[in-house]
PyMOL commands that place a pseudoatom at each C-alpha (Angstrom):
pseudoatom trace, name=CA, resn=UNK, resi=1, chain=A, elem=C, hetatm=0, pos=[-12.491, -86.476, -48.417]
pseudoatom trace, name=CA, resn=UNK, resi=2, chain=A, elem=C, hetatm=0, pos=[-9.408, -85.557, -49.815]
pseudoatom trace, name=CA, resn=UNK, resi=3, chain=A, elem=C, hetatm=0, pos=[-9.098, -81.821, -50.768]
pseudoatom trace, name=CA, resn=UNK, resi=4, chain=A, elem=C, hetatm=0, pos=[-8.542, -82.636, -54.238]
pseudoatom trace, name=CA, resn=UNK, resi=5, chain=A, elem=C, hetatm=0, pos=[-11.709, -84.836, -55.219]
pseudoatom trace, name=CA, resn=UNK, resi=6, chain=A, elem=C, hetatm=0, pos=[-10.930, -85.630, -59.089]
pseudoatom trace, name=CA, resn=UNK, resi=7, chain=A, elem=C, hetatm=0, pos=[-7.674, -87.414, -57.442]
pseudoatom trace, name=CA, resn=UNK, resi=8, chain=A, elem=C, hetatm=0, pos=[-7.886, -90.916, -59.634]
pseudoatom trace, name=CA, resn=UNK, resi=9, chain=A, elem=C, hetatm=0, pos=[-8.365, -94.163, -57.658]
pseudoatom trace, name=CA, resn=UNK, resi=10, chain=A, elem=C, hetatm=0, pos=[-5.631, -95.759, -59.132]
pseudoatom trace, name=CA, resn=UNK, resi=11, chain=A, elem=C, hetatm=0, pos=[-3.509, -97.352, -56.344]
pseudoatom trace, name=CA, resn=UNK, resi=12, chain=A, elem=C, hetatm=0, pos=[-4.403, -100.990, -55.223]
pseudoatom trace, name=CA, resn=UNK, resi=13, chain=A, elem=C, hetatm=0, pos=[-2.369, -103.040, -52.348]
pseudoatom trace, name=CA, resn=UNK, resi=14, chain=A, elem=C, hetatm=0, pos=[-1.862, -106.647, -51.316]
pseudoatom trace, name=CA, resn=UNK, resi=15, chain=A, elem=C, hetatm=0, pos=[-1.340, -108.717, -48.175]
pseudoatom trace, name=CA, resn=UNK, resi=16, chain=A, elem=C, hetatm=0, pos=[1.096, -111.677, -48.113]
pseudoatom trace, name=CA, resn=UNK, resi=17, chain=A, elem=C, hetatm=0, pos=[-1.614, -113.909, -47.885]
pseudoatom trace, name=CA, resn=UNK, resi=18, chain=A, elem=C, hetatm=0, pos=[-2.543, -113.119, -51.965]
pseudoatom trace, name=CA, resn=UNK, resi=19, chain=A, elem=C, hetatm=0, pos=[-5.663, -111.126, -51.008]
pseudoatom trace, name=CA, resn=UNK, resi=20, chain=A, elem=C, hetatm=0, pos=[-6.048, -107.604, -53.177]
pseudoatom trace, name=CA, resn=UNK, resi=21, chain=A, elem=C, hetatm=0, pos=[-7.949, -104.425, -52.475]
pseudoatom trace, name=CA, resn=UNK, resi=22, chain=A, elem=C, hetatm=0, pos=[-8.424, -100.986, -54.099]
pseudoatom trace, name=CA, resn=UNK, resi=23, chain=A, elem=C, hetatm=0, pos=[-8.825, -99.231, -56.210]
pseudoatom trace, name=CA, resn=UNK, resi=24, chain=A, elem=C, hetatm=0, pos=[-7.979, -95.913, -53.816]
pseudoatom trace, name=CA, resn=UNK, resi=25, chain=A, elem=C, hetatm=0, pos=[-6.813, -92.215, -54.247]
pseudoatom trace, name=CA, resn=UNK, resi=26, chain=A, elem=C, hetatm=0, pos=[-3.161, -91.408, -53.316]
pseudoatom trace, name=CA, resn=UNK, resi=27, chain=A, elem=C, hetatm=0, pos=[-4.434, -90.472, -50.096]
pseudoatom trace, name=CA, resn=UNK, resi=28, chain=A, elem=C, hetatm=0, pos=[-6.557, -93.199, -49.412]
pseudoatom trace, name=CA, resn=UNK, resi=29, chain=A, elem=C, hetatm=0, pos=[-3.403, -95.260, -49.675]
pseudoatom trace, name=CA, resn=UNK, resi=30, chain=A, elem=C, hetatm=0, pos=[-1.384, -92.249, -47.508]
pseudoatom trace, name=CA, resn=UNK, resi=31, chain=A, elem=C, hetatm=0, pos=[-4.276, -92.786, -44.579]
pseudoatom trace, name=CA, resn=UNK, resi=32, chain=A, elem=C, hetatm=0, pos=[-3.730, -96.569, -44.508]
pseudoatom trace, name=CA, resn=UNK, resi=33, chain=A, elem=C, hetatm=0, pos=[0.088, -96.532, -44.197]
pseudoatom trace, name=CA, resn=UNK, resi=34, chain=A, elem=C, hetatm=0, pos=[-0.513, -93.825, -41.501]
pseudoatom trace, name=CA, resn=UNK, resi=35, chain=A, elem=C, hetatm=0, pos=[-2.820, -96.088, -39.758]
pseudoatom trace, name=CA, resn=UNK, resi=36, chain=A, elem=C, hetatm=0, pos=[-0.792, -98.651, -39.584]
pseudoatom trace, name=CA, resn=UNK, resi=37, chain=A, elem=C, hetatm=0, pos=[-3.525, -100.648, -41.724]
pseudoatom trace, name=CA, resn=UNK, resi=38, chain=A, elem=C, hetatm=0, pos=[-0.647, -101.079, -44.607]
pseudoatom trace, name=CA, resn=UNK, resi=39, chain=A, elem=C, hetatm=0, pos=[2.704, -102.851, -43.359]
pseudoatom trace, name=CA, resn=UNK, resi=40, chain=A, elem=C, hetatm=0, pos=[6.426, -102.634, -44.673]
pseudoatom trace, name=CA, resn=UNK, resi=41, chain=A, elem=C, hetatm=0, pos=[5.460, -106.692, -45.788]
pseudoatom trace, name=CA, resn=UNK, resi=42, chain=A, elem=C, hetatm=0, pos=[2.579, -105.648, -48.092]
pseudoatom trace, name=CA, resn=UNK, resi=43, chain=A, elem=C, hetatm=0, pos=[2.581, -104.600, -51.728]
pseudoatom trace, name=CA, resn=UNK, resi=44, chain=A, elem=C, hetatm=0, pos=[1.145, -101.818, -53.730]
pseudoatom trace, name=CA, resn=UNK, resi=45, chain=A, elem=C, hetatm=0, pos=[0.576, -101.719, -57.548]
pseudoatom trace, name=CA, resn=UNK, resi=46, chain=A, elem=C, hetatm=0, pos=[-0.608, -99.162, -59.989]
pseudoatom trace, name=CA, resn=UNK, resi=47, chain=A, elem=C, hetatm=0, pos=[-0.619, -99.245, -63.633]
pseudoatom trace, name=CA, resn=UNK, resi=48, chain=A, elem=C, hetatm=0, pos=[2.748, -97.787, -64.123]
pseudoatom trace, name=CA, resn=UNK, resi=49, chain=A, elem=C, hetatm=0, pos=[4.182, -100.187, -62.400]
pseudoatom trace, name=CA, resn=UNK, resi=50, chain=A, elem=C, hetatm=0, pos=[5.433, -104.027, -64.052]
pseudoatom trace, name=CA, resn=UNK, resi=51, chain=A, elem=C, hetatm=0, pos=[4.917, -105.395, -60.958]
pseudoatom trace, name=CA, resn=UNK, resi=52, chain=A, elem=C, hetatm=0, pos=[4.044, -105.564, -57.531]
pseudoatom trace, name=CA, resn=UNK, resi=53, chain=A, elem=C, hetatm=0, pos=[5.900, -102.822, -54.891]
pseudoatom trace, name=CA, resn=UNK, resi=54, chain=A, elem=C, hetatm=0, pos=[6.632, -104.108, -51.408]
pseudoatom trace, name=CA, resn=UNK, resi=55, chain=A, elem=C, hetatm=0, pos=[6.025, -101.471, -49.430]
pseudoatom trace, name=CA, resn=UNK, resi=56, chain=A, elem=C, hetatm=0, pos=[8.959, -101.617, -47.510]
pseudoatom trace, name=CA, resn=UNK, resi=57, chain=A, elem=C, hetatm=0, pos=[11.344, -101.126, -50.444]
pseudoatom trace, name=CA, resn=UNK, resi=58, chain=A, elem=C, hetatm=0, pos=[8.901, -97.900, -51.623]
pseudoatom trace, name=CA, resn=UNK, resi=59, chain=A, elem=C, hetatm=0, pos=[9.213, -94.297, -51.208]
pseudoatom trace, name=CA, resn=UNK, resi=60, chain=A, elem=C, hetatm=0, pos=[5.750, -94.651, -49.258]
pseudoatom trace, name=CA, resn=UNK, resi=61, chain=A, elem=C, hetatm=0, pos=[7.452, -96.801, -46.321]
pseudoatom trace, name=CA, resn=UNK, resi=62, chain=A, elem=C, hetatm=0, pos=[8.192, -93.366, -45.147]
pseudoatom trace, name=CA, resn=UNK, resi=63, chain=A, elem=C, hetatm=0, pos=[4.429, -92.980, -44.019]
pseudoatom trace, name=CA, resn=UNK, resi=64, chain=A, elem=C, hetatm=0, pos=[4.260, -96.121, -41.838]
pseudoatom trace, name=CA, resn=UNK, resi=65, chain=A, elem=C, hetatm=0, pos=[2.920, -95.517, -38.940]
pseudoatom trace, name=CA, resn=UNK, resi=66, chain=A, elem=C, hetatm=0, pos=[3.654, -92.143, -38.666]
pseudoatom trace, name=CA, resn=UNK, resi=67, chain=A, elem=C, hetatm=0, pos=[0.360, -90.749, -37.149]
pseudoatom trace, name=CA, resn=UNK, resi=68, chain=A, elem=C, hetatm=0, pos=[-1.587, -92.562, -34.405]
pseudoatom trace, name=CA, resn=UNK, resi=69, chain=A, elem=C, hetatm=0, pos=[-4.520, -94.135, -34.692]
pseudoatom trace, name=CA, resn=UNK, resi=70, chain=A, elem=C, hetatm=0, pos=[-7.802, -91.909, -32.874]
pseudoatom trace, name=CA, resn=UNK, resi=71, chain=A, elem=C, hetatm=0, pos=[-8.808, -93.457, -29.802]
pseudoatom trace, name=CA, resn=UNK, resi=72, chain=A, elem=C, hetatm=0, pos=[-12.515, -93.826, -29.205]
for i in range(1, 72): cmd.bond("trace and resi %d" % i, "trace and resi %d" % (i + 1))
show_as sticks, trace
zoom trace
């Protein structure tokens, strides 16, 4: 859990192939770019936003894949 639990869910993201997920915390949406669950080819959203973000072209692109994954 994040160390700031009131953190709003209010960031959702998208795969190429149309499907949608969220809504998540700021972190939440940190840990999946980190995980390399979240690609530079998918988008993220919020309601400040008009439309869809690729990730890519987003100041989050800097936390792709920047922490492995735990091994079992």
């Amino acid at each position: 859990m994040s160390e700031n639990s009131t953190e709003e869910k209010v960031w959702y993201y998208a795969k190429p192939d149309g499907s949608k997920y969220g809504p998540y915390t700021e972190d939440e949406l940190i840990r999946l770019l980190k995980n390399g669950i979240l690609t530079e080819n998918d988008y993220i959203w919020m309601m400040d936003f008009e439309n869809w973000m690729k990730i890519g072209e987003s100041i989050y692109s800097f936390y792709l894949g920047n922490e492995p994954l735990p091994t079992a």
